[in-house]
N, CA, C and O of each residue as an XYZ file, in Angstrom:
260
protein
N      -2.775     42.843     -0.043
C      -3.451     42.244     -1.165
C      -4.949     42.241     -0.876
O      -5.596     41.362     -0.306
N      -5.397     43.480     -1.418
C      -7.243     43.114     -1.228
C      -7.805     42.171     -2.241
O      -8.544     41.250     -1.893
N      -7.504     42.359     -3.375
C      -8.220     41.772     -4.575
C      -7.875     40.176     -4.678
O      -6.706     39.790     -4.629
N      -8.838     39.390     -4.806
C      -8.506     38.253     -4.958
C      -7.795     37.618     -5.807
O      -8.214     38.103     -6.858
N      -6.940     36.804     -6.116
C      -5.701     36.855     -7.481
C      -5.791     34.688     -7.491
O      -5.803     33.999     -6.471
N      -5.819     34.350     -8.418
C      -5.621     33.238     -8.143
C      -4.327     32.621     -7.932
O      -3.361     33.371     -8.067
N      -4.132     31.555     -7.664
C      -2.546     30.786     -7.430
C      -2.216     30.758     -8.255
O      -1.109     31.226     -7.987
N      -2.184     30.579     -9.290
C      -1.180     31.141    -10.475
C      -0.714     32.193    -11.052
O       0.370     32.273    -11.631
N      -1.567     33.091    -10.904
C      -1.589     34.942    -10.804
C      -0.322     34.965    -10.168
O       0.763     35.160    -10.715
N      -0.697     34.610     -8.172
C      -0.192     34.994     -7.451
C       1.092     34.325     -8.193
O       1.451     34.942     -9.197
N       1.677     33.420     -7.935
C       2.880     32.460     -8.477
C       3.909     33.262     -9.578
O       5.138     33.218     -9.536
N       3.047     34.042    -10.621
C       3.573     34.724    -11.330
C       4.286     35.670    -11.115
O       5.282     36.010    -11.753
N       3.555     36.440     -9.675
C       3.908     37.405     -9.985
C       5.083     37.657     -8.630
O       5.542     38.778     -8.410
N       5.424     36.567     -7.887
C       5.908     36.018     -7.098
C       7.599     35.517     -8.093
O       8.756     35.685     -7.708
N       7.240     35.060     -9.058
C       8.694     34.857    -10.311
C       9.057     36.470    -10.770
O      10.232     36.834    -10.818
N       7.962     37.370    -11.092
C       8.482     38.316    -11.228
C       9.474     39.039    -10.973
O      10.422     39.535    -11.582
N       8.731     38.973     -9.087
C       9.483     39.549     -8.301
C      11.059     39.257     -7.993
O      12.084     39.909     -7.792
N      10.626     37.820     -8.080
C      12.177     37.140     -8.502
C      13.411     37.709     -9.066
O      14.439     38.239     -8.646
N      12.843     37.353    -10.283
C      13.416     38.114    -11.632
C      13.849     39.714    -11.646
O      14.593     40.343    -12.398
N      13.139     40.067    -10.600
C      13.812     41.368    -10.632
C      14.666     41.945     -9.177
O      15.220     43.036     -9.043
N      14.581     41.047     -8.374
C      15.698     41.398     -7.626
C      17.024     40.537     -8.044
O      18.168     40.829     -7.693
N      16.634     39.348     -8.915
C      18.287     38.748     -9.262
C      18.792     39.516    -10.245
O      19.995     39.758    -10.344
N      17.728     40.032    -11.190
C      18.629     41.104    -12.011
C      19.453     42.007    -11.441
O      20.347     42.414    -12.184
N      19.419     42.487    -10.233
C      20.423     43.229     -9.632
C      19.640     45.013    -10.037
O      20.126     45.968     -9.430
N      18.702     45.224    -10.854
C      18.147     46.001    -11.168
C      17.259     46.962    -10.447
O      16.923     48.056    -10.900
N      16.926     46.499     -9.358
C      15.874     46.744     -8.428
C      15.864     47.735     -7.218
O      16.220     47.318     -6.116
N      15.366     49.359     -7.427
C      16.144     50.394     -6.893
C      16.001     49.805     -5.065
O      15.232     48.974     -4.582
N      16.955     50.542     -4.490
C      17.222     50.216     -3.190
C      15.431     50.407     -2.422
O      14.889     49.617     -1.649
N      14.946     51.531     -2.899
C      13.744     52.083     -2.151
C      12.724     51.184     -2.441
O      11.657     51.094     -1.834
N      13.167     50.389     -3.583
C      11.629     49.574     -3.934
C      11.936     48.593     -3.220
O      10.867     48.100     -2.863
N      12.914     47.922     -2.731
C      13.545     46.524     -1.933
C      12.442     46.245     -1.513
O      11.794     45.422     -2.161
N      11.735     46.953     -0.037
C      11.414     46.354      0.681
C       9.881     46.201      0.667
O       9.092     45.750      1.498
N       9.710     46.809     -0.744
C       7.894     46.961     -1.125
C       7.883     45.425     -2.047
O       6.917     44.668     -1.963
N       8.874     45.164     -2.758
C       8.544     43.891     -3.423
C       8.740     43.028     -2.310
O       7.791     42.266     -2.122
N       9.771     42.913     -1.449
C       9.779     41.603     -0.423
C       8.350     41.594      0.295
O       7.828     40.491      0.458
N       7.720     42.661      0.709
C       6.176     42.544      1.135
C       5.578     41.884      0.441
O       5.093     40.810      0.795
N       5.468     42.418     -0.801
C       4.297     41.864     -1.544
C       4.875     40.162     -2.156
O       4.115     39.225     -2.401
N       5.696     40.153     -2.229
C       6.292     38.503     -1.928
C       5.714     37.931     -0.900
O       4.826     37.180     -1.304
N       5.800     37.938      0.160
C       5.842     37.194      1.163
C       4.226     37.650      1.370
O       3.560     36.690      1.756
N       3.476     38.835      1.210
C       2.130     38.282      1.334
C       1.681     37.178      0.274
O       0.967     36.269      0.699
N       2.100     37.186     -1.285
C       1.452     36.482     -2.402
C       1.876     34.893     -1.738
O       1.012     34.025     -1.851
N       2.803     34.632     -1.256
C       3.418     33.620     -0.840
C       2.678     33.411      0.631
O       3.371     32.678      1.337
N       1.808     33.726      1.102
C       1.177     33.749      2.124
C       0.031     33.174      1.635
O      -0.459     32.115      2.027
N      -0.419     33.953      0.698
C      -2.065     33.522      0.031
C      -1.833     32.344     -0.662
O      -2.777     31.563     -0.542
N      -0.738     31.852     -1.477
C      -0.642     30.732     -1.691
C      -0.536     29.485     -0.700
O      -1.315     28.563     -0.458
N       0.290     29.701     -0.389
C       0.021     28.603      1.435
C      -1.500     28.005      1.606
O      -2.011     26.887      1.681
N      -1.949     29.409      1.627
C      -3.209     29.629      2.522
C      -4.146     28.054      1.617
O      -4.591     26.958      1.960
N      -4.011     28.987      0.179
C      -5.140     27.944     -0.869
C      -3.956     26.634     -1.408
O      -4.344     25.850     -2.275
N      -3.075     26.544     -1.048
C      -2.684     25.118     -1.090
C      -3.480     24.322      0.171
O      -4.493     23.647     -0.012
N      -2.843     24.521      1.466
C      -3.938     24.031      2.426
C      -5.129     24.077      2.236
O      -5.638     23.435      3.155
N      -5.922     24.472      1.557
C      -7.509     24.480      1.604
C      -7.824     23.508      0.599
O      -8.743     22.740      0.884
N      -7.189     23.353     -0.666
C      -6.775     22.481     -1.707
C      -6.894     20.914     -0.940
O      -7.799     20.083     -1.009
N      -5.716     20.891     -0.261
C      -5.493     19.774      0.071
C      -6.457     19.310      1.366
O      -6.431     18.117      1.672
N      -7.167     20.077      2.006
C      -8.154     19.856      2.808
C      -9.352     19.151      2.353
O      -9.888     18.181      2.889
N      -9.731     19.831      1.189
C     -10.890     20.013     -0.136
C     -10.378     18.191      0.004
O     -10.914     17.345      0.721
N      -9.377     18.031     -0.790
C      -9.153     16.935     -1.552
C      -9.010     15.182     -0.134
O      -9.117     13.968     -0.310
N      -8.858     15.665      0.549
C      -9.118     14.975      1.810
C     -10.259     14.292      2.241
O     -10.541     13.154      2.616
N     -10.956     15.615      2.020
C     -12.355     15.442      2.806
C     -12.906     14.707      2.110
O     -13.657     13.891      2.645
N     -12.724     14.702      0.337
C     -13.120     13.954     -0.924
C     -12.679     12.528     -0.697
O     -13.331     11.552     -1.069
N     -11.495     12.474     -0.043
C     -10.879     11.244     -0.392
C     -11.698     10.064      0.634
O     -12.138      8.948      0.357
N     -11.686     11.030      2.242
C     -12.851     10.452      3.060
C     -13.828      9.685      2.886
O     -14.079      8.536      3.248
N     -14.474     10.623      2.152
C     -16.146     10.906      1.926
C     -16.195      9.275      1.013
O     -17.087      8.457      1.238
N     -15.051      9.027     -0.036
C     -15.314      7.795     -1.215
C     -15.102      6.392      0.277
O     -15.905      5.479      0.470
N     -14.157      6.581      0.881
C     -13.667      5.649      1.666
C     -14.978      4.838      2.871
O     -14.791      3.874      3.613
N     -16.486      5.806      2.647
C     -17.647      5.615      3.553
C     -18.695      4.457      2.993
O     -19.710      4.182      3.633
């Protein structure tokens, strides 16, 4: 994933992927290119949930001074 995608982008397209391996639809060769790109989008989300909740921390701190 070079391009930056936001968490909901990513999220989307993370259901997509979903959606198309429960369809049962999903040729054998592509398997293991969507589980990549799953588990990176699901990586980058992690990433900006933690930073989120860091963000919102440091905020919560900062009122508590």
């Amino acid at each position: 994933m070079e391009k930056k995608i936001s968490y909901e982008q990513a999220m989307a397209r993370v259901e997509q992927i979903v959606q198309a391996l429960e369809s049962g639809e999903t040729k054998l060769e592509n398997l293991s290119d969507l589980l990549r790109e799953a588990k990176e989008l699901i990586t980058l989300c992690r990433k900006q949930l933690m930073k989120t909740e860091d963000d919102i921390n440091k905020i919560i701190e900062d009122g508590k001074r």
